[in-house]
C-alpha positions, 0 to 999 in steps of 0.5 A: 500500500503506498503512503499516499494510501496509508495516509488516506486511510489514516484520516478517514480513520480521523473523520470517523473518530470525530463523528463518534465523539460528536454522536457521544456529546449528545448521547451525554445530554438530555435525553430526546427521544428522536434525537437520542435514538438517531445519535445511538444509531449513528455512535453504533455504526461509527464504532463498527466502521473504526472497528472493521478499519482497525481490523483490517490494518492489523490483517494487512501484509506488505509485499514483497513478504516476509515469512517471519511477520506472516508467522507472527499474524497468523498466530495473532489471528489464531489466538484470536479466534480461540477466544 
């Protein structure tokens, strides 16, 4: 992936972070009931794509590969699947 790449992703990563903090904020106030329920709905998918970006940045190989660091992520992901 180039750097251009990465660093798109990276502040996507950002924007997305922002929105769940602005969802927060009004989850935190008064509550109201179609406000509340649209910012709960939105904080719900915000923290699902942050979560799927964090998934995948984990699971991403660089090439040319490296066979040490292809043993180290799939024992990582291994592990992970045991819990």
């Amino acid at each position: 992936m180039s750097e251009e790449h990465t660093d798109n992703l990276k502040k996507a990563r950002a924007r997305l972070i922002e929105q769940r903090r602005a969802f927060v904020k009004v989850l935190a106030g008064p509550y109201e009931r179609g406000k509340t329920e649209q910012a709960r709905e939105r904080f719900l998918d915000m923290q699902t794509a942050i979560e799927a970006m964090n998934r995948g940045a984990n699971d991403y190989i660089l090439k040319p590969l490296e066979w040490d660091e292809l043993k180290v992520k799939i024992e990582k992901l291994y592990h992970l699947t045991l819990r």
